[in-house]
N, CA, C and O atoms as a GROMACS GRO file, in nm:
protein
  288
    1UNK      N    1  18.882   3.504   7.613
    1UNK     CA    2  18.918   3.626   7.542
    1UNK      C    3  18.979   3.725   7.642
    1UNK      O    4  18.933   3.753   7.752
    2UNK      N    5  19.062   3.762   7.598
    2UNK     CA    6  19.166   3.868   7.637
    2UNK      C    7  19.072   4.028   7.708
    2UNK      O    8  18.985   4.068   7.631
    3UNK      N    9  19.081   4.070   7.775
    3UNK     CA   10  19.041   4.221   7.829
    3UNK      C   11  19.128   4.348   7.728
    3UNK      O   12  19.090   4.452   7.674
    4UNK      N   13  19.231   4.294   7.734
    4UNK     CA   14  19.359   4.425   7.678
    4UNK      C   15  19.307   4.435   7.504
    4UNK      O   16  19.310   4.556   7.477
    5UNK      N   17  19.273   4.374   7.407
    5UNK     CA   18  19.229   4.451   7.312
    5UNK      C   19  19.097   4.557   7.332
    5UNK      O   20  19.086   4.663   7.271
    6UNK      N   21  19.018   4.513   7.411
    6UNK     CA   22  18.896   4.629   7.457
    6UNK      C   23  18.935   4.748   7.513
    6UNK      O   24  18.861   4.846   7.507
    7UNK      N   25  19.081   4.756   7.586
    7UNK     CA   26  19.125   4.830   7.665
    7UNK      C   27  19.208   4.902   7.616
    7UNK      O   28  19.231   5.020   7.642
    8UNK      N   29  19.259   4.831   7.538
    8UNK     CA   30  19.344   4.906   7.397
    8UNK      C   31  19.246   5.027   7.334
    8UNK      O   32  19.243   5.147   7.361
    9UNK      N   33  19.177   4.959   7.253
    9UNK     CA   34  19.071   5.004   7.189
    9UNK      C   35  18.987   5.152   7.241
    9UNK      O   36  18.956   5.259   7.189
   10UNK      N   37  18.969   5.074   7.399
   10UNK     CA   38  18.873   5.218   7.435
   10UNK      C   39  18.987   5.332   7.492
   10UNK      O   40  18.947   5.443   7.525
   11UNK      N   41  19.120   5.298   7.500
   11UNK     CA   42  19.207   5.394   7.541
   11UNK      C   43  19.227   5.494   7.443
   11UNK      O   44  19.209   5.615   7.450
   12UNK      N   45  19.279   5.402   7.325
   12UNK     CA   46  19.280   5.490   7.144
   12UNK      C   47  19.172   5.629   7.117
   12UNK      O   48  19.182   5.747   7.081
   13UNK      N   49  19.048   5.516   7.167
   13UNK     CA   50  18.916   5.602   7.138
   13UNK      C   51  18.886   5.728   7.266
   13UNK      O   52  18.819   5.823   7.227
   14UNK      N   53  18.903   5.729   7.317
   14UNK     CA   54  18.876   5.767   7.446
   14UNK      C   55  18.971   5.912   7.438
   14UNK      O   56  18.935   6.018   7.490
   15UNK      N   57  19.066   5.899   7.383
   15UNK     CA   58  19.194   6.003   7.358
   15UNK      C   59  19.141   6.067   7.248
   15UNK      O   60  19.135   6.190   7.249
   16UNK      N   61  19.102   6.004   7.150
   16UNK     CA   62  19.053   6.128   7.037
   16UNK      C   63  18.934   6.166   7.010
   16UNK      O   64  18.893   6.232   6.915
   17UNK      N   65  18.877   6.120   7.102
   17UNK     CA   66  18.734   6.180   7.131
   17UNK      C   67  18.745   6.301   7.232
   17UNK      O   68  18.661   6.391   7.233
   18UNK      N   69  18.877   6.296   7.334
   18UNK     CA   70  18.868   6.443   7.408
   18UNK      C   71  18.913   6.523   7.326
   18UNK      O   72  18.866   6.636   7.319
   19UNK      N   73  19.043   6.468   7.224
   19UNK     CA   74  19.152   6.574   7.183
   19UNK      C   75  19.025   6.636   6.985
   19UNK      O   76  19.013   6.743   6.925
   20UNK      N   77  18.986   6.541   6.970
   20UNK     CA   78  18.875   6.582   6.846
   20UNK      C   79  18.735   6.672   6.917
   20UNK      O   80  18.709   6.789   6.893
   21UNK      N   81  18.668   6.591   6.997
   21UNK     CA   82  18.554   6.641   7.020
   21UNK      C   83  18.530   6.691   7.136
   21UNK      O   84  18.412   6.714   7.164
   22UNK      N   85  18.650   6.724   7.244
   22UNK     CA   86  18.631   6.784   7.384
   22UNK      C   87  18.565   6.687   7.469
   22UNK      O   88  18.488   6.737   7.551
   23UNK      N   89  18.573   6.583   7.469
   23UNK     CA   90  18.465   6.502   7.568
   23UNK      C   91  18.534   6.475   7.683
   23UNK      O   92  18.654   6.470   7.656
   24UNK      N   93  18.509   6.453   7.814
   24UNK     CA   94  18.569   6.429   7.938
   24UNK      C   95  18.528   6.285   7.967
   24UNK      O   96  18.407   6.260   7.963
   25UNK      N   97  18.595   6.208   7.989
   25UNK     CA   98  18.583   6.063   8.052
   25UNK      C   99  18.452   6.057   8.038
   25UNK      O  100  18.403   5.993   7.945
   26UNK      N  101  18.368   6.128   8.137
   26UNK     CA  102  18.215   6.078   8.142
   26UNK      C  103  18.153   6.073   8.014
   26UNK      O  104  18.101   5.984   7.946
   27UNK      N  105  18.166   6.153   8.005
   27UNK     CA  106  18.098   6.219   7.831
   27UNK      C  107  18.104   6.039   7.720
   27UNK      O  108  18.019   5.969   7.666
   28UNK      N  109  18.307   6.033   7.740
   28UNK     CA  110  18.306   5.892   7.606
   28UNK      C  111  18.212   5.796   7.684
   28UNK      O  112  18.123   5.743   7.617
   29UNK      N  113  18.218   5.776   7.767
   29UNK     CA  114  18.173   5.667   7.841
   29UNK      C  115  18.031   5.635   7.879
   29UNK      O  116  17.988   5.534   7.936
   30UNK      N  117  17.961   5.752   7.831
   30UNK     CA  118  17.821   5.723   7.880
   30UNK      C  119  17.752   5.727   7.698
   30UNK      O  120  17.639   5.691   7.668
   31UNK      N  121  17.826   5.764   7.630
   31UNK     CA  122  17.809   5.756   7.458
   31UNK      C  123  17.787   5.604   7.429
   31UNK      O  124  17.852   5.521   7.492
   32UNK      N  125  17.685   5.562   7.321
   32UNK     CA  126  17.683   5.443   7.277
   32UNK      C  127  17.812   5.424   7.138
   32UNK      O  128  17.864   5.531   7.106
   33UNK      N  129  17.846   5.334   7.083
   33UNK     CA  130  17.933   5.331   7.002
   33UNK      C  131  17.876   5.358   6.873
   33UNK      O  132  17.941   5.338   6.771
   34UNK      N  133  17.757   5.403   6.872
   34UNK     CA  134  17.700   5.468   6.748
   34UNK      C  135  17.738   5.579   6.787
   34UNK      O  136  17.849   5.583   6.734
   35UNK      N  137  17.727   5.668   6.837
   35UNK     CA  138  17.720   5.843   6.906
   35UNK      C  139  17.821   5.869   6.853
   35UNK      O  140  17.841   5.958   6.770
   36UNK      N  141  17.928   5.754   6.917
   36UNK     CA  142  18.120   5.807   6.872
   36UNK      C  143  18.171   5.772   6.745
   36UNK      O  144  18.292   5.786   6.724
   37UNK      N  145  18.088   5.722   6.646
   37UNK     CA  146  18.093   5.630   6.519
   37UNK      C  147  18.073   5.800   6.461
   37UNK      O  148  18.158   5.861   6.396
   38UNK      N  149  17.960   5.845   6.498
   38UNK     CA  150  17.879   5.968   6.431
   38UNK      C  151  17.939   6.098   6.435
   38UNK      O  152  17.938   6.191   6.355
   39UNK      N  153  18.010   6.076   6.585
   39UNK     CA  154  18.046   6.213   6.657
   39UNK      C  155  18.182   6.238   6.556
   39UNK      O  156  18.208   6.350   6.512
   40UNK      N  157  18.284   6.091   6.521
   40UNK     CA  158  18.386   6.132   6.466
   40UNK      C  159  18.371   6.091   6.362
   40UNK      O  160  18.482   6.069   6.316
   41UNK      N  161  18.262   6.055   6.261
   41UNK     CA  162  18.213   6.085   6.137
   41UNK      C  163  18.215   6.221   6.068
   41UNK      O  164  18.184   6.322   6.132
   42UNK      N  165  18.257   6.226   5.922
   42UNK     CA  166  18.247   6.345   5.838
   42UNK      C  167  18.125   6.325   5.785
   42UNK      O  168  18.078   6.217   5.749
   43UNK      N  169  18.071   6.439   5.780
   43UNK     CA  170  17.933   6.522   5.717
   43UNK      C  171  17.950   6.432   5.588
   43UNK      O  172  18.053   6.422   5.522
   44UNK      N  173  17.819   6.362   5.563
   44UNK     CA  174  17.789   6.227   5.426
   44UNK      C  175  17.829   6.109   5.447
   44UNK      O  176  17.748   6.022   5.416
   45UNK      N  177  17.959   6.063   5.503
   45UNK     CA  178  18.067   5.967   5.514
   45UNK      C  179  17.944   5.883   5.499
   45UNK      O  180  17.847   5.897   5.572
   46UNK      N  181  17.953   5.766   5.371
   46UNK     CA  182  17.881   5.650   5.365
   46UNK      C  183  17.830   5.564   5.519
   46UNK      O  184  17.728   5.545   5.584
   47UNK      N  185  17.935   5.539   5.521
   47UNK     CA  186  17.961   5.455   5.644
   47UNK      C  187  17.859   5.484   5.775
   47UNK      O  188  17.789   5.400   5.832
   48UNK      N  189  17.868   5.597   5.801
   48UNK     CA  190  17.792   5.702   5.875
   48UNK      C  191  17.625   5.720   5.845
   48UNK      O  192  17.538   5.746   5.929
   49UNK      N  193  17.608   5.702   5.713
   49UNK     CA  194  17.471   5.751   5.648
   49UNK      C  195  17.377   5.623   5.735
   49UNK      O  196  17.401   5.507   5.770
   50UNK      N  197  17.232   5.738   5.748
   50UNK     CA  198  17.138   5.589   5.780
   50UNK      C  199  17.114   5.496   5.668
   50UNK      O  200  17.159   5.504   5.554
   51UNK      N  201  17.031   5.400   5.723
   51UNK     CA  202  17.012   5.313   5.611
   51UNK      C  203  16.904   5.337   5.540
   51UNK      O  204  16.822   5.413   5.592
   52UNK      N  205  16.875   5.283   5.407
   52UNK     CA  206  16.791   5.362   5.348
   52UNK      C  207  16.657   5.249   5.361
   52UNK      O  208  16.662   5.132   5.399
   53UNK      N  209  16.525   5.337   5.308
   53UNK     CA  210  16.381   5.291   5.331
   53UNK      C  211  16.391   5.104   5.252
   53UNK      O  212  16.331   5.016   5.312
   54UNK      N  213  16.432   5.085   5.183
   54UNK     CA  214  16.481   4.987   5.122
   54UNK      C  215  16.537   4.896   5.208
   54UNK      O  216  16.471   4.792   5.218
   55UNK      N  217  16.646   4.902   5.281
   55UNK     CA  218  16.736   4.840   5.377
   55UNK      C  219  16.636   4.828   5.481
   55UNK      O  220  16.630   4.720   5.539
   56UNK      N  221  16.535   4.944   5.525
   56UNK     CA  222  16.482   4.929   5.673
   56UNK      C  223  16.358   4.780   5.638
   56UNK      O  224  16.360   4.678   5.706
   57UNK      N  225  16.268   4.800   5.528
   57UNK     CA  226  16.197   4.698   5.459
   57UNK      C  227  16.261   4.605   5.492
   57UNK      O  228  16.227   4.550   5.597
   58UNK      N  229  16.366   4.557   5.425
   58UNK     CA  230  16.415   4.411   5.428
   58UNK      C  231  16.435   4.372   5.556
   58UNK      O  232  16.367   4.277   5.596
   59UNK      N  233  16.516   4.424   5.633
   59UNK     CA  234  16.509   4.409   5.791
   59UNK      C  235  16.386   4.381   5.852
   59UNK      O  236  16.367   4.290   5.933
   60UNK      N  237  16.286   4.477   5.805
   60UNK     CA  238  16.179   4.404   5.889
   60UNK      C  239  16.105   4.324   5.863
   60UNK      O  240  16.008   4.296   5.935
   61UNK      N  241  16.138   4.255   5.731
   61UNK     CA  242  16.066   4.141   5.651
   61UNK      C  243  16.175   4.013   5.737
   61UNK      O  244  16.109   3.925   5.793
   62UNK      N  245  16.298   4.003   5.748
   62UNK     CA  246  16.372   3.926   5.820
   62UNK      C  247  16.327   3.923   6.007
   62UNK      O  248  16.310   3.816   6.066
   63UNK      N  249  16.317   4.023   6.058
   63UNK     CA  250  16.315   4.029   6.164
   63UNK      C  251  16.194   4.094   6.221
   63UNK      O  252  16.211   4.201   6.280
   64UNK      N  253  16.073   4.045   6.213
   64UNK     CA  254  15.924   4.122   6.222
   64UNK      C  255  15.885   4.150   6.387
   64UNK      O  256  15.794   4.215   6.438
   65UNK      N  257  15.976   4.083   6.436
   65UNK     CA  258  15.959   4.167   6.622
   65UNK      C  259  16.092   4.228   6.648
   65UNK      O  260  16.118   4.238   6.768
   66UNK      N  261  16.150   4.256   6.594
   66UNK     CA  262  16.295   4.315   6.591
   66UNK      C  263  16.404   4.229   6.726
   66UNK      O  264  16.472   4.285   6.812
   67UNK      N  265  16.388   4.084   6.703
   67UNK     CA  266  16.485   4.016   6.760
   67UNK      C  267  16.583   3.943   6.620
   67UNK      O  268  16.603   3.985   6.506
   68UNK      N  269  16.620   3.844   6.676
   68UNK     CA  270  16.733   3.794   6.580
   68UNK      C  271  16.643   3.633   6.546
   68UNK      O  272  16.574   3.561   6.617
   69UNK      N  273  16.680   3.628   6.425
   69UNK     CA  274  16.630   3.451   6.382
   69UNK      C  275  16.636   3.402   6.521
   69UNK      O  276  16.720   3.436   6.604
   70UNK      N  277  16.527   3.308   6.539
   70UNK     CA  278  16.557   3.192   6.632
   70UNK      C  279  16.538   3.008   6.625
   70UNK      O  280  16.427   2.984   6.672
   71UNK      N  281  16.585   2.919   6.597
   71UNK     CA  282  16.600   2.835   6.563
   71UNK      C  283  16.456   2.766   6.613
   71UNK      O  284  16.400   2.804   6.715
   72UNK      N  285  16.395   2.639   6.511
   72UNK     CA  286  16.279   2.606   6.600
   72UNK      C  287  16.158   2.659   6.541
   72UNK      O  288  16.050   2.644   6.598
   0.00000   0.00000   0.00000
């Protein structure tokens, strides 16, 4: 796998996170990709919303030590 779509990607992001939200290099870069999901999220935006008590249930009925299925 290629480097240049990641690099693409975090260049795009990286630019409208200073020119939207004032952030300086350090700032995007020490952000998890939830932070910058949120940071350039609109107030409700589905997408954005947590998940609900319903969703958190099922997850932890699937995943009861909070790892991923493991085969076996």
């Amino acid at each position: 796998m290629s480097a240049a779509p990641f690099a693409d990607a975090a260049r795009v992001l990286s630019g409208l996170a200073a020119r939207l939200l004032g952030w300086r290099p350090h700032e995007f870069w020490q952000a998890t990709p939830d932070e910058l999901a949120a940071a350039l999220s609109m107030p409700g935006d589905p997408v954005a919303a947590p998940p609900s008590p319903e969703a958190i249930a099922a997850l932890r009925v699937l995943f009861p030590d909070g790892s991923e299925t493991r085969d076996g």
